[in-house]
C-alpha angles and dihedrals in degrees: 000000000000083000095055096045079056103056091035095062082055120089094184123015103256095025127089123227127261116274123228089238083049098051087047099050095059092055085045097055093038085060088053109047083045083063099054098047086066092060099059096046088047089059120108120234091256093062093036082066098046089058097040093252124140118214092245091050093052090054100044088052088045089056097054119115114261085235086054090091122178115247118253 
């Protein structure tokens, strides 16, 4: 039985399973790049150029997934 509740907390051999303050720190971290991304796209032309940004990049950055998180 002790076996079995130990493979069981295991997604891959070899791999631990996910924590609860993991978990939360990606959605954490999703909410705030989402965030971020508002911003950007929020941003007029004027600032855009002043960070080297070009409108369409902004927007394409802006439609990304809030799971699509930049590496690291």
């Amino acid at each position: 039985m002790i076996a079995e509740k130990k493979h069981a907390a295991r997604i891959l051999p070899g791999v631990a399973a996910p924590t609860v303050p993991g978990v939360l720190g990606v959605f954490d971290r999703m909410i705030n790049v989402a965030t971020q991304r508002r911003a950007l796209s929020e941003l007029d032309d004027a600032a855009l150029k002043d960070i080297g940004v070009s409108r369409f990049d902004a927007e394409t950055e802006a439609a990304r997934a809030p799971w699509d998180l930049p590496k690291r």
